[in-house]
N, C-alpha and C positions, 0 to 999 in steps of 0.2 A: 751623910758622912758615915765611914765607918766607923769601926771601936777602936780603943787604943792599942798600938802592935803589943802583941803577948808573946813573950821569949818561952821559948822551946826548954823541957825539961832534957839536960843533958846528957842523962842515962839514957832516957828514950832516943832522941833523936840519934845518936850512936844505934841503934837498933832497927831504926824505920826510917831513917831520913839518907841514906848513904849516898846519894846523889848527890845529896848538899852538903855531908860531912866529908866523903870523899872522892869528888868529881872527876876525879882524873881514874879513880880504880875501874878495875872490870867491870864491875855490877854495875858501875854507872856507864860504861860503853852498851852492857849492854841496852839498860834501859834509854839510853838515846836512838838506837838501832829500831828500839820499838815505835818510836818518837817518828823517825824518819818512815818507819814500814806504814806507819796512818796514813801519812801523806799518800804514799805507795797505792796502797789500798784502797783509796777514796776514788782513783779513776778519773782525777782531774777534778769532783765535784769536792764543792767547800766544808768539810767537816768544822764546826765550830761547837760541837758537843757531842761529848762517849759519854757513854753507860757502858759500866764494869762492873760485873758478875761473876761469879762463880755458881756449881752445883748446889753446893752445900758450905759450911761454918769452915772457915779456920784454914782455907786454901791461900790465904796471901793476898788477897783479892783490896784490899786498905790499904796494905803495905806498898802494891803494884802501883795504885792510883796516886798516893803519892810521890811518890817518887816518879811517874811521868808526870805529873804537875809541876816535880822541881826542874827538870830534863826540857820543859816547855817554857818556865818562867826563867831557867836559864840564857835560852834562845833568843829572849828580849819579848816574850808574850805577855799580853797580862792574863795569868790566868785564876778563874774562881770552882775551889772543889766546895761542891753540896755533897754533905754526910745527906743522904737518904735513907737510912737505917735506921728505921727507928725504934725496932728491935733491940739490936746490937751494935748501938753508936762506935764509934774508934777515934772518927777524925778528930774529935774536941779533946781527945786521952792524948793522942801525937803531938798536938800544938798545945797542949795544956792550956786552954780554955775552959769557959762552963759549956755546960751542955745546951742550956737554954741562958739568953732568949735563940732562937735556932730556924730552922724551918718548918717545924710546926706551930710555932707563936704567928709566922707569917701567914702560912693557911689559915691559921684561925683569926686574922684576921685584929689580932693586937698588936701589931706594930708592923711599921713599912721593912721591906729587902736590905735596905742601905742598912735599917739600922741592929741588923745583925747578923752584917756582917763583919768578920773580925780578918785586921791584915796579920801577916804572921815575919817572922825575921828573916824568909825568905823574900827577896825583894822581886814582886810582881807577881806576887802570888797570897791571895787572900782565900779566906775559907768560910762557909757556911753550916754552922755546927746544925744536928738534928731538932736540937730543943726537946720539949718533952717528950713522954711519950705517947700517941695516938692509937685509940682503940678503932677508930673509924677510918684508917690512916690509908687502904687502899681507895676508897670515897674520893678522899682528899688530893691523893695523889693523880688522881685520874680528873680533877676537877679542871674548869678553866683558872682558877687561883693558880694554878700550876703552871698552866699555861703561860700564865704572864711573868711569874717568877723565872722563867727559862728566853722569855723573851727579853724580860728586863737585862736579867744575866747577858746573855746573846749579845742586846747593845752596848754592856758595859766590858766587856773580856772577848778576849779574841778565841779562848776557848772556856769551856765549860764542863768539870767532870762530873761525873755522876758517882759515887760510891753505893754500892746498893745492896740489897739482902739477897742473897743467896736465889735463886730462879725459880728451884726445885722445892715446896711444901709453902709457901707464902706468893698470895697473889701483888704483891706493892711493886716488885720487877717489873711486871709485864703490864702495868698499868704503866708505867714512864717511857718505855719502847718507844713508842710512836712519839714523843716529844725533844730526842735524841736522832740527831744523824749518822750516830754510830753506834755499834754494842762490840765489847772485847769480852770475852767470857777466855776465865781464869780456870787452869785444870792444873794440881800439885802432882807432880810427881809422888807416885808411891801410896797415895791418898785417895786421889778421886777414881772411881770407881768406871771401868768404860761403858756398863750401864746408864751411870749416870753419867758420863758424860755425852750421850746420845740423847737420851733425856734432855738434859738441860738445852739443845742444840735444837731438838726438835719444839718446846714449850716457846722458845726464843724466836722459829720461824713462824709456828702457830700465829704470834702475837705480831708478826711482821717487822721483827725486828733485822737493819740492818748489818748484819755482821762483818765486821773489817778483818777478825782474826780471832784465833785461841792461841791463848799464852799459856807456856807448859812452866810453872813454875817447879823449880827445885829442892826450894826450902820455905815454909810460911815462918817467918819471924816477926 
């Protein structure tokens, strides 16, 4: 079972959730366009979980994952975002939850998936906060415990997001790659550096990731 639904702070969700505050505006056309370009992009094969990335810190990259998580649980999916950050958690900040118990309570192996995960007031869409945080955390990530948590995931949700650390200076990214049937990597306008967005492109193919798209965002909020 999961946890009990947790209401969204209403400053916040004005802020990060605008798909589900204001479904009918632009930003939410766009991010349904995104929504439909997966499908696009996948080549007829079954995408049933993205990994979303950025270069670096503060590109929008939380912001993005949500909001196609609402743009998908709109559609009638069920779907579940794993905060994988364990660095620089967000997802448990947006739906105002704790942070643990989360998915590192699950790698380490004190308690089962179901039970932490938490539904949110978006209806068919539930969330996996990061829980503590892990010094050993790419180990972990790259483990078969992983393995099964994305499989468990997989049989329960029709899709599965990945929220993740940044690509470029921490290896926990490209340990999940191969676990994902997709990667979206996230570039700010005005911010990301085309260095590093080459970089981040090239670290991504290295690890064999496969890439459906790069989203040029406009503004990180």
């Amino acid at each position: 079972m999961v946890r009990e639904r947790q209401k969204a702070s209403k400053t916040y969700v004005n802020r990060s959730l605008l798909a589900y505050i204001n479904p009918h505006g632009s930003i939410s056309e766009q991010y349904r366009t995104i929504r439909n370009n997966i499908h696009y992009a996948s080549n007829g094969s079954k995408i049933q979980s993205l990994l979303v990335t950025s270069p670096s810190e503060g590109e929008g990259k939380s912001t993005t994952t949500v909001n196609l998580a609402v743009c998908m649980a709109q559609r009638g999916d069920r779907v579940l975002i794993i905060d994988a950050n364990f660095r620089n958690p967000i997802i448990n900040k947006i739906f105002q939850v704790q942070t643990s118990p989360g998915l590192s309570n699950v790698l380490g192996q004190q308690l089962e998936i179901r039970e932490a995960i938490y539904n949110t007031e978006v209806e068919g869409l539930d969330i996996l906060p990061s829980g503590q945080r892990l010094y050993n955390s790419t180990e972990l990530l790259d483990s078969q415990l992983m393995i099964d948590v994305m499989q468990y995931a997989s049989e329960q949700y029709d899709m599965v997001l990945l929220d993740c650390p940044p690509v470029l200076g921490v290896p926990d990214t490209n340990a999940l790659v191969g676990k994902c049937d997709g990667v979206l990597l996230l570039l700010q306008s005005g911010k990301t550096q085309q260095e590093q967005a080459i970089e981040a492109k090239r670290a991504l193919m290295f690890a064999k990731a496969n890439i459906l798209g790069v989203i040029l965002n406009q503004k990180s909020v």
